[in-house]
MARMARDREN-439620 format. One record per residue (C-alpha): z, x, y; chain. Coordinates in Angstrom, 2 decimals, always signed. Example, Ala and Ser with C-alpha at 12.3 -4.5 7.8 and 13.67 -1.06 7.14 Angstrom:
REM MARMARDREN-439620
R       w       u       v mol
R   +7.80  +12.30   -4.50   A
R   +7.14  +13.67   -1.06   A
***
This chain:
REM MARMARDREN-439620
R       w       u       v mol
R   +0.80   -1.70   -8.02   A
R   +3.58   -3.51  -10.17   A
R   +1.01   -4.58  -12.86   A
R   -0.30   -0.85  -13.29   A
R   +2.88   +0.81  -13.70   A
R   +4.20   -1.56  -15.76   A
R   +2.85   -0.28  -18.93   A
R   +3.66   +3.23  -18.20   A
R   +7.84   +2.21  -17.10   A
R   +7.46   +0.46  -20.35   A
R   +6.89   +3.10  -22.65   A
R   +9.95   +5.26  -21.11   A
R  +12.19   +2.47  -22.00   A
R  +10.35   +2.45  -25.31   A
R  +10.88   +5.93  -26.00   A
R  +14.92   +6.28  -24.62   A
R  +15.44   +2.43  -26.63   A
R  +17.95   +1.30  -24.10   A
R  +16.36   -2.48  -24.60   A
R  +17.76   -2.35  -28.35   A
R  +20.74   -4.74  -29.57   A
R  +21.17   -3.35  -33.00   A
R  +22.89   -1.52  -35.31   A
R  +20.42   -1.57  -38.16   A
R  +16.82   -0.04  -37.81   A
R  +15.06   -3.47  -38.88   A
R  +16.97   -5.23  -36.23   A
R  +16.85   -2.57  -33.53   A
R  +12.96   -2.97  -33.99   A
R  +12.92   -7.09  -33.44   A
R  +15.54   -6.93  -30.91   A
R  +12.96   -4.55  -29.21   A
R  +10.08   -7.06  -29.81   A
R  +12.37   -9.38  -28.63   A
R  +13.38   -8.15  -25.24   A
R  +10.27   -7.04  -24.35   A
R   +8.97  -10.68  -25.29   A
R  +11.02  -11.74  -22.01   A
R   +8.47   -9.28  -19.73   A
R   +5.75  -11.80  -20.56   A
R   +4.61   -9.23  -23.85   A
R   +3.44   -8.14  -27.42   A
R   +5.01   -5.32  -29.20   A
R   +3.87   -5.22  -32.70   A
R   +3.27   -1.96  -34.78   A
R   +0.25   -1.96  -37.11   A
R   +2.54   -0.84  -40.11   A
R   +6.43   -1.36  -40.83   A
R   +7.94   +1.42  -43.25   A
R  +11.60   +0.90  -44.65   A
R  +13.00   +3.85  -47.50   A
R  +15.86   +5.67  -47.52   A
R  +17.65   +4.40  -43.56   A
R  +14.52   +5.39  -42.34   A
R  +11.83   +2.60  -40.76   A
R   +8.61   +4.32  -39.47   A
R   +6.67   +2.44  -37.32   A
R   +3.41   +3.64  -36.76   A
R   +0.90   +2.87  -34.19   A
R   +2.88   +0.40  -31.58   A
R   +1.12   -1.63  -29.16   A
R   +2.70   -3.34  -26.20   A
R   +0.03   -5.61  -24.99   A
R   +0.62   -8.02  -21.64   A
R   -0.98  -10.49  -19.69   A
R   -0.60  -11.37  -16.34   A
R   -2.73  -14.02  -15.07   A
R   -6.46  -12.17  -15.46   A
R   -5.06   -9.13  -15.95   A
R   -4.75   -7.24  -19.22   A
R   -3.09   -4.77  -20.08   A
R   -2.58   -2.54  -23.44   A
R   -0.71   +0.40  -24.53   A
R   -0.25   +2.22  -27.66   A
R   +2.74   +4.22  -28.38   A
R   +1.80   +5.90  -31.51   A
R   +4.55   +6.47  -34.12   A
R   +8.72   +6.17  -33.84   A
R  +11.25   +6.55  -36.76   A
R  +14.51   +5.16  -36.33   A
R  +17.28   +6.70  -38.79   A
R  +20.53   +5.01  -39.94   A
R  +23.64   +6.90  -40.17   A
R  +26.33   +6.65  -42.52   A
R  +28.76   +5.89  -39.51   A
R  +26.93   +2.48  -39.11   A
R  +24.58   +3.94  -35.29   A
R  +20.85   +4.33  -35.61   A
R  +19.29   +7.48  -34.21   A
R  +16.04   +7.10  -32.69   A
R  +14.05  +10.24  -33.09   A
R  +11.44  +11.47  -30.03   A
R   +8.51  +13.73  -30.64   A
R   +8.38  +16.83  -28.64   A
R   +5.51  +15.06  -26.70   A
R   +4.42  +11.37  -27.05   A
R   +1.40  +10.46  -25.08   A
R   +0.98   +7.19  -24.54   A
R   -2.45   +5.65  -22.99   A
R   -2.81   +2.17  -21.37   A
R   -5.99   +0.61  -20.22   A
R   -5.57   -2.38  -17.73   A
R   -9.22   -4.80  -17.12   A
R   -8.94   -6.97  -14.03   A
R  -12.17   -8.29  -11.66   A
R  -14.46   -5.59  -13.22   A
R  -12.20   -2.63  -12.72   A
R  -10.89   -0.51  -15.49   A
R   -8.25   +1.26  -14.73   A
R   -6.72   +4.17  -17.78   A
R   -2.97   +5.52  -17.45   A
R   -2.04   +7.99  -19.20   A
R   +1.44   +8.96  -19.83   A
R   +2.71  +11.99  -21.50   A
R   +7.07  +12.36  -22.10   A
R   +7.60  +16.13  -23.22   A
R  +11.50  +16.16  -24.13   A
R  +13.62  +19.59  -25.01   A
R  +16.53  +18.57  -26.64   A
R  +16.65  +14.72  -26.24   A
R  +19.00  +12.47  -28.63   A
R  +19.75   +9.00  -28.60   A
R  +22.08   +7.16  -30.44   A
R  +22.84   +3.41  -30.92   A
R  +26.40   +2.47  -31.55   A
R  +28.92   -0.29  -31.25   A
R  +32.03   -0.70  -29.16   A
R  +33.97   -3.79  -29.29   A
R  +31.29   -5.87  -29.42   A
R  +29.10   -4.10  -27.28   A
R  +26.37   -1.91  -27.78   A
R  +26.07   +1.14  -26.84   A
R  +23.41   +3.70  -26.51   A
R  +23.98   +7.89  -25.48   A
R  +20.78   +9.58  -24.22   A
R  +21.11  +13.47  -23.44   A
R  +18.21  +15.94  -23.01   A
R  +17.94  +19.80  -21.96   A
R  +14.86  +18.21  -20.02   A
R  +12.19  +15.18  -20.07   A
R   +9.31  +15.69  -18.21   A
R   +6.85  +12.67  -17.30   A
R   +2.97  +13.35  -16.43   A
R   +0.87  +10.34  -15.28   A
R   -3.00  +10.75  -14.59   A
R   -4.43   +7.54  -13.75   A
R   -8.49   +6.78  -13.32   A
R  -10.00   +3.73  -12.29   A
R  -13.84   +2.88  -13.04   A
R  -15.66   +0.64  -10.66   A
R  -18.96   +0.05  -10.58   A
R  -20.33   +2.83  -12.37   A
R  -17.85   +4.65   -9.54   A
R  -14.76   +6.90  -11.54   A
R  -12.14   +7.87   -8.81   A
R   -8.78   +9.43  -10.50   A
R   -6.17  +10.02   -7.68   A
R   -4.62  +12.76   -9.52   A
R   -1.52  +13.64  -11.79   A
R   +2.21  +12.73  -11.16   A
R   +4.62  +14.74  -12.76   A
R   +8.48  +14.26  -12.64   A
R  +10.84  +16.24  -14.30   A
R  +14.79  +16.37  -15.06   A
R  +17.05  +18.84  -16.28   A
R  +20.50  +17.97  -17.74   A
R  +19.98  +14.48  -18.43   A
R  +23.31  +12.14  -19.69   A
R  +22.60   +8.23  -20.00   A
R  +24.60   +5.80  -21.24   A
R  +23.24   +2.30  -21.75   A
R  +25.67   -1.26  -22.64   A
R  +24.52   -4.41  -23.60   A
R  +26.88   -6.98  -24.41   A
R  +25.18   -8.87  -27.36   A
R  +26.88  -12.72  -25.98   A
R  +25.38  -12.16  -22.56   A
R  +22.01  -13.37  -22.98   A
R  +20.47  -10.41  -21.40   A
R  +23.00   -8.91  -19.27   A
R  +22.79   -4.85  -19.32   A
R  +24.34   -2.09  -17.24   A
R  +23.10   +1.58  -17.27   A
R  +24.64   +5.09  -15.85   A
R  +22.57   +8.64  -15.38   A
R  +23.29  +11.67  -14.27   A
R  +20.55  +14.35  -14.17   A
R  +21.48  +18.36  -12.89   A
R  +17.77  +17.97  -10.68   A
R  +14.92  +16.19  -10.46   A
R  +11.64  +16.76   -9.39   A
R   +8.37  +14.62   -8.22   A
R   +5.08  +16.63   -7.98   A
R   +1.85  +15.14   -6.97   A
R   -1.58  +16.99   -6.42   A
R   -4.17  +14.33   -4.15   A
R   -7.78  +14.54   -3.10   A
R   -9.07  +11.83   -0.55   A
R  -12.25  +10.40   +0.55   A
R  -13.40  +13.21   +2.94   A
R  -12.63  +16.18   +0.22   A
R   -9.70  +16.99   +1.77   A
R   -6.69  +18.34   -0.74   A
R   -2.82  +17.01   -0.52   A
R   +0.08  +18.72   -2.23   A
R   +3.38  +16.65   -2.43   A
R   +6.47  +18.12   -4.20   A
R   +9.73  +16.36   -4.02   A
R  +12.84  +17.64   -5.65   A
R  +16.73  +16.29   -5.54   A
R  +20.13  +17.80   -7.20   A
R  +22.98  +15.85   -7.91   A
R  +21.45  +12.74   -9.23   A
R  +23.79   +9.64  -10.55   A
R  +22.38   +6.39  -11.02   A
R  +24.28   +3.00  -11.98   A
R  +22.40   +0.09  -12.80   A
R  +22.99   -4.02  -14.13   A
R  +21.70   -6.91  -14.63   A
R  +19.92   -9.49  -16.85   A
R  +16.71   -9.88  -18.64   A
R  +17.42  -13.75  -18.64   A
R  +15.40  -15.86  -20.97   A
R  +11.99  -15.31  -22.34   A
R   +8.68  -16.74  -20.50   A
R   +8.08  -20.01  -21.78   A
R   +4.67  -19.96  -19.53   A
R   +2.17  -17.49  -18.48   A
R   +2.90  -14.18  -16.56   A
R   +1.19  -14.12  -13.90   A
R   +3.77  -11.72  -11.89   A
R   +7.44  -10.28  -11.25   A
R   +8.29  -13.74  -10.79   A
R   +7.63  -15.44  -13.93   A
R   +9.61  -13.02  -16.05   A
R  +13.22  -14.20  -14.54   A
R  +14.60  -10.66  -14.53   A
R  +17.04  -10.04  -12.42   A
R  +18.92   -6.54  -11.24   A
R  +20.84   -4.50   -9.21   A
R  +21.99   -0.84   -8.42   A
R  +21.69   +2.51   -6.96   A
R  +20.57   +5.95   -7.33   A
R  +22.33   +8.96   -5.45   A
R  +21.67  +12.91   -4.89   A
R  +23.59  +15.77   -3.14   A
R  +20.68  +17.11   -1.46   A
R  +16.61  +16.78   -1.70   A
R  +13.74  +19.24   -0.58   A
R  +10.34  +17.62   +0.38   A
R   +7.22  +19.99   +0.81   A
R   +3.67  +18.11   +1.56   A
R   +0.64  +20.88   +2.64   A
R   -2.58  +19.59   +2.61   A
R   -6.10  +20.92   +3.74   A
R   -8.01  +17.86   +5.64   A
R  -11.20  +17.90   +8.36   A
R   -9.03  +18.98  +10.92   A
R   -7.79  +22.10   +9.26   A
R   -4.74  +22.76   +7.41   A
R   -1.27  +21.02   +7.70   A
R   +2.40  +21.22   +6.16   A
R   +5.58  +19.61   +6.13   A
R   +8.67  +21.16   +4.60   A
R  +11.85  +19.75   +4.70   A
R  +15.69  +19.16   +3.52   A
R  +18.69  +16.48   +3.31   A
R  +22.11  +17.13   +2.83   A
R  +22.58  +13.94   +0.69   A
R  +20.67  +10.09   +0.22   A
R  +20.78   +6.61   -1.85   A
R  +18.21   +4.40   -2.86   A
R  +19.09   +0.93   -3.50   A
R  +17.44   -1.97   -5.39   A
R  +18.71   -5.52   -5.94   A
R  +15.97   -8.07   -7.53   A
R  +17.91  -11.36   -7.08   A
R  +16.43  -15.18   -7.78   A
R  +15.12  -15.36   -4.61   A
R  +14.54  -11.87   -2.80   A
R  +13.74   -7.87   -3.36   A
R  +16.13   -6.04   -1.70   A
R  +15.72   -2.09   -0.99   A
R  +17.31   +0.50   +1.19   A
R  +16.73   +3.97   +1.44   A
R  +19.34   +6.58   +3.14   A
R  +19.03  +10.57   +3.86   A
R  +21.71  +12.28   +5.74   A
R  +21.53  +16.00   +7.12   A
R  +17.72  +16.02   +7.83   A
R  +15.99  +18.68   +8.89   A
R  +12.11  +19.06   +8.76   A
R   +9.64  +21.31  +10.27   A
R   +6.08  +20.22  +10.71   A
R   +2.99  +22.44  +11.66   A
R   -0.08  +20.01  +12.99   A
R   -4.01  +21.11  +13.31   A
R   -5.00  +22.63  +16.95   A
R   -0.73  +22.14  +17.69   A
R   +0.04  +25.27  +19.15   A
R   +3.65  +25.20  +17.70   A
R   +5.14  +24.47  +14.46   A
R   +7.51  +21.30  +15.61   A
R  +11.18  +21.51  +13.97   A
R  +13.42  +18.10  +14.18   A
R  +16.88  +17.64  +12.72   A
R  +18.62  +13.84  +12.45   A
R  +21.73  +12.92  +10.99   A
R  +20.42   +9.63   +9.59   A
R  +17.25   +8.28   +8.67   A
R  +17.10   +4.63   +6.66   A
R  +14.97   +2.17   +6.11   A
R  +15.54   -1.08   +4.71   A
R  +13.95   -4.73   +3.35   A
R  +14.42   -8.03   +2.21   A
R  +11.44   -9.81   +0.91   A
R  +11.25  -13.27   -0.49   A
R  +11.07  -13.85   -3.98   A
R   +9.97  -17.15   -5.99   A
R   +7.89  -20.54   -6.13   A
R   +6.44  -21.36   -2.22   A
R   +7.46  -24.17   -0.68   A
R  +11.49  -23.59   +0.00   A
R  +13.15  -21.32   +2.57   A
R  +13.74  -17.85   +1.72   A
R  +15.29  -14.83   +3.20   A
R  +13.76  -11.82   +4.39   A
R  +15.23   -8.56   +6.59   A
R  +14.42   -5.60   +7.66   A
R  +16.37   -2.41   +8.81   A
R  +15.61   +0.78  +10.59   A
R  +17.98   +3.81  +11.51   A
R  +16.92   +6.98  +13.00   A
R  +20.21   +8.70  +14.24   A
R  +20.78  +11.82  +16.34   A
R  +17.18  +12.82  +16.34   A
R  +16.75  +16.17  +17.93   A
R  +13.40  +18.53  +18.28   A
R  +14.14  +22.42  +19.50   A
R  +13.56  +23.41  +23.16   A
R  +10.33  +24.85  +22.06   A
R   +8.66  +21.64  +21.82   A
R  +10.85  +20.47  +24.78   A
R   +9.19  +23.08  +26.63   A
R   +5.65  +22.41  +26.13   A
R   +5.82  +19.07  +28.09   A
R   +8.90  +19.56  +30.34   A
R   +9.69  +23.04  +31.02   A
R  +11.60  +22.39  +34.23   A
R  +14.18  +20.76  +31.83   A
R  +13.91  +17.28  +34.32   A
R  +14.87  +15.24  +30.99   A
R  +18.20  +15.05  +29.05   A
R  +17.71  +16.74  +25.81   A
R  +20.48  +14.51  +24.04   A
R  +19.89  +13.38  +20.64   A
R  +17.89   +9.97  +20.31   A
R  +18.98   +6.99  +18.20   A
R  +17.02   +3.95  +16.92   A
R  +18.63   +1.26  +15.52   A
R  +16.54   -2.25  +14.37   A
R  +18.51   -4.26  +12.26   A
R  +16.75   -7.97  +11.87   A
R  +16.51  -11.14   +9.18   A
R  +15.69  -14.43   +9.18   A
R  +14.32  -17.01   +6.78   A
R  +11.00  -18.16   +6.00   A
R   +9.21  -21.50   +4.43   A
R   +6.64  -19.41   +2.39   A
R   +2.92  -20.81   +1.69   A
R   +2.80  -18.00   -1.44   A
R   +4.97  -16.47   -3.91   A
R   +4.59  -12.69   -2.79   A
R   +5.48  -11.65   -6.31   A
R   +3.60  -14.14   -7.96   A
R   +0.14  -15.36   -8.83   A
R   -2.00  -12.43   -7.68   A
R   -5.10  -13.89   -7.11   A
R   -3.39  -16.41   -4.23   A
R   -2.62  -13.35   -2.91   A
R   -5.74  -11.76   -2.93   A
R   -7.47  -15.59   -1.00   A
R   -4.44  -15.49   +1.41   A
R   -5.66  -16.98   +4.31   A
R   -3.09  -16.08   +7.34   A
R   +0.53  -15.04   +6.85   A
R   +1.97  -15.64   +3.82   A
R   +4.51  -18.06   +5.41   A
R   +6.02  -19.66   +8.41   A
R   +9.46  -18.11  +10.53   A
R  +12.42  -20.95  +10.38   A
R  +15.17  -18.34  +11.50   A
R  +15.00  -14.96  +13.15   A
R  +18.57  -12.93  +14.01   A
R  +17.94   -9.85  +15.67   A
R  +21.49   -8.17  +14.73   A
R  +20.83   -5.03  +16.60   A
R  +18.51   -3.18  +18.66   A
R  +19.74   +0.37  +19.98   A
R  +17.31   +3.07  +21.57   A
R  +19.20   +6.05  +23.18   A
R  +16.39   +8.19  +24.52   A
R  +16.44  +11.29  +27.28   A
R  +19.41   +9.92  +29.15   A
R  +18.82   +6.09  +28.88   A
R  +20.15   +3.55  +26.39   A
R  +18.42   -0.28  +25.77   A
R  +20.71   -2.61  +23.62   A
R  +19.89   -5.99  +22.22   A
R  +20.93   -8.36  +20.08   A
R  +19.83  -12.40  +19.31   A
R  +19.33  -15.35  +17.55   A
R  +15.93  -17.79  +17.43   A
R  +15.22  -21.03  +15.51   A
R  +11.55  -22.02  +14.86   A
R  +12.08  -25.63  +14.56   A
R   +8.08  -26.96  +14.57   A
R   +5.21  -26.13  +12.95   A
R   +2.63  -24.11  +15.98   A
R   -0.01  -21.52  +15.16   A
R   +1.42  -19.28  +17.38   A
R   +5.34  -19.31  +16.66   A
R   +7.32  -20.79  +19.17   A
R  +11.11  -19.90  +18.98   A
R  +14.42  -21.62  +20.20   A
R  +17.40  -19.39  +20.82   A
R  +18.41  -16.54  +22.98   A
R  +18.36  -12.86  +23.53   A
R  +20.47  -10.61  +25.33   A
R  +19.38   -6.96  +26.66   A
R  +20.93   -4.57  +28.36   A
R  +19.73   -1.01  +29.42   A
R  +21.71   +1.61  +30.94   A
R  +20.10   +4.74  +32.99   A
R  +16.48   +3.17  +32.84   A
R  +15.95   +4.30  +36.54   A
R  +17.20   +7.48  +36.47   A
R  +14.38   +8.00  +33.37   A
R  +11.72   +6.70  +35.37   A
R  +12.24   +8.88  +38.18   A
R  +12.56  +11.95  +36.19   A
R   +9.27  +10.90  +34.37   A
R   +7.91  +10.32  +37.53   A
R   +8.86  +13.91  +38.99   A
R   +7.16  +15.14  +35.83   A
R   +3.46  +14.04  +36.91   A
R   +3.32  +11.74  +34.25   A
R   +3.05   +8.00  +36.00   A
R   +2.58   +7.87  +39.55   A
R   +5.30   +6.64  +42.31   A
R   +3.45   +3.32  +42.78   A
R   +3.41   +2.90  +38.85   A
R   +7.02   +3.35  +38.58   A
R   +7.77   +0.85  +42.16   A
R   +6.04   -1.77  +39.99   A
R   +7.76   -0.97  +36.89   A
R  +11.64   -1.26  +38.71   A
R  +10.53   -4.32  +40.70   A
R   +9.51   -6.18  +37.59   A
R  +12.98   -4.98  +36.10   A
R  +14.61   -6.37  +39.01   A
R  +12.76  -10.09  +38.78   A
R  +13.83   -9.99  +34.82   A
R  +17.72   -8.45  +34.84   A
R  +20.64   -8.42  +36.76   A
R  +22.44   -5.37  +37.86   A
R  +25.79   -4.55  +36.76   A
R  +26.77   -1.18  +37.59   A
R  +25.08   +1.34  +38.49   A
R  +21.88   +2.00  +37.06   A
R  +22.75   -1.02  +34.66   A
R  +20.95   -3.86  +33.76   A
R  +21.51   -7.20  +32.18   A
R  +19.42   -9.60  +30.74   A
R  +19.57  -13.02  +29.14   A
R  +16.21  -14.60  +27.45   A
R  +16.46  -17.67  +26.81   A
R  +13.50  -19.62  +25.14   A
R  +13.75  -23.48  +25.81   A
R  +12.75  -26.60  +23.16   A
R   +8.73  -27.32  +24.40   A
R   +8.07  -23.22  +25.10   A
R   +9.84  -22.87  +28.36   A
R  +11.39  -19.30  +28.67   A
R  +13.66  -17.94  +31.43   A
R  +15.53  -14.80  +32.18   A
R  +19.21  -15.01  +33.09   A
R  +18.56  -18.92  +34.22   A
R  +15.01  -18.06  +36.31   A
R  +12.05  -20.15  +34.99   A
R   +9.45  -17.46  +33.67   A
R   +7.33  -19.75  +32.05   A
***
């Protein structure tokens, strides 16, 4: 997906000139060309107008190549003006459309991009030694419609619109960094729209809106490609930062073989986080206050859940193959609750605790990688197997707090030899509270039957250790040649 969107991120930057390191239109223009040379491309204009403070550029084309990928897009006409006070103001049509075409393997795919702006100025300055750049807009609204052609076979997956209101950037470069950059936003609302057809004819309608948005963003372009592109990993970019909002509606309705469905929901508050580093992509997404309410085909009910936390987080390794790298991955569903409505449809006697549920999975590791992830594409696309081997696994957390019962966990396993089938050294430890009690009020619901739930607590039994009552303990330890027992009793 990153070498598709590429061109269309590219001409945003284009248009708000964050990239530029210049106080002068002529140089704001090469140090354009310039940083844009150290994303593995071409920006060139086919003709260069200086009179009067004023340089016109008309018809720029930002052309890249990333391994057999190509990809071109034209940006039509700027003007950047020089002011008496020594900044450069880079005037924005009311709409610029900009159109990319990217030819890979026989598929053409077309993106095109249209920024309509009310209001927008941006302004290039200097600040003790640092420039500076001040973006504000009444609103900037982005539309992407994308088609691919395959085969004589067109498929166009729709139009993307988002949309801000109230927008205040400020962009710093500090021209004896080599790179190094550091952006702020902060929009009154923004809003993601997205109208979807799949396979079967059936229609999707997304719309996603947050208010209260703040963004703060750094890092370095680092030096420009001395060798081909041929993905995220040859540019030697490298960032980090975060986007928050004070509260997000989500709405998805859709119309598929089954019959129609929604989804409507709200969040009190969220982050997104994103850290490219030399060696991994980190990113973390957070929504607090959630509360959703979903109506299924042929479900009788429409089903409405609350949660005070839902997050999701990963790691995932970055660079040349060959050398360990990290990876991670984190989930959090706190506090999950559905209303007694749904409760009642499956256990109307009210046998089961209706406390809130928890999951927590918090894991990482390291991995000797066969395949840059972010890399040469087409080793991706001949992957043959995983796209590495496990050296390290910690599990830092597992929680599940479900209807009365509670399982904890927590570990640490080294993969110290090569096997097809993993084969780890380290140790586990488990322990579940209230399991029983569970299974016997599952069990006085009809849904397993008495001997079911015998052979379930026996095989508990042969694996933990009581500790209290209605607790259980459990150490797994897995032994150098594949051995495995369970609080010191051979398994295997």
């Amino acid at each position: 997906m990153l070498k598709y969107t590429i061109p269309g991120a590219a001409a945003l930057l284009l248009a708000t000139a964050p990239q530029a390191w210049a106080l002068d239109a002529q140089t704001l223009w090469s140090d354009w060309q310039d940083v844009y040379s150290r994303f593995g491309g071409t920006l060139t204009a086919a003709s260069e107008e200086y009179s009067g403070g004023t340089l016109t550029l008309t018809d720029v084309t930002y052309e890249t190549v990333m391994g057999e990928v190509t990809n071109t897009a034209g940006y039509g006409t700027l003007t950047l003006v020089e002011q008496d006070d020594g900044s450069v103001v880079i005037e924005i049509p009311a709409t610029v459309e900009t159109t990319s075409v990217t030819e890979t393997d026989g598929v053409s795919i077309e993106q095109t991009m249209r920024m309509i702006q009310d209001g927008l100025t941006v302004v290039a300055r200097e600040e003790d030694g640092t420039r500076t750049y001040d973006m504000a807009a009444d609103s900037i609204t982005v539309e992407i419609d994308t088609e691919a052609q395959a085969d004589e076979e067109s498929i166009s997956p729709g139009v993307v619109t988002v949309a801000m209101s109230n927008v205040a950037s400020v962009y710093r470069s500090d021209v004896d960094a080599d790179g190094a950059f550091s952006q702020t936003l902060a929009a009154d609302t923004m809003t993601v729209q997205a109208a979807m057809e799949d396979d079967t004819g059936g229609t999707v309608d997304v719309s996603y809106g947050m208010t209260g948005i703040t963004s703060d963003l750094a890092g370095n372009y680092g030096d420009a490609p001395t060798g081909p592109i041929l993905g995220l990993s040859d540019m030697g970019v490298t960032y980090g930062g975060d986007m928050t909002h004070s509260g997000s509606t989500l709405s998805v309705a859709g119309d598929g073989p089954d019959g129609p469905f929604r989804l409507d929901g709200t969040s009190e508050a969220g982050t997104l986080t994103l850290d490219l580093g030399a060696d991994a992509l980190t990113y973390s997404l957070t929504s607090t206050g959630g509360d959703m309410v979903v109506q299924m085909p042929g479900f009788p009910v429409p089903v409405n859940i609350s949660m005070a936390e839902l997050a999701s987080g990963f790691q995932i390794p970055v660079g040349a193959p060959g050398e360990e790298q990290p990876f991670g991955m984190t989930v959090t569903l706190r506090d999950l609750t559905v209303d007694d409505m749904l409760w009642g449809l499956f256990d109307p006697t009210g046998q089961l605790p209706r406390d809130p549920a928890t999951l927590i999975l918090d894991l990482d590791g390291t991995a000797l990688m066969s395949v840059d992830l972010f890399g040469n594409p087409d080793a991706m696309a001949n992957l043959q197997g995983p796209p590495g081997e496990l050296k390290t696994l910690a599990i830092n957390q597992i929680l599940l707090t479900l209807a009365g019962a509670s399982l904890r966990g927590s570990g640490s396993l080294d993969f110290p030899t090569s096997t097809p089938i993993p084969e780890p050294v380290g140790k586990i430890d488990l322990a579940l509270d209230g399991g029983f009690a569970l299974i016997d009020k599952i069990v006085a619901l009809g849904f397993i039957p008495v001997q079911q739930a015998a052979f379930v607590k026996g095989m508990a039994g042969a694996v933990a250790k009581p500790v209290g009552d209605d607790q259980l303990e459990s150490t797994i330890e897995f032994l150098p040649g594949g051995g495995i027992s369970a609080n010191g009793l051979p398994l295997k």
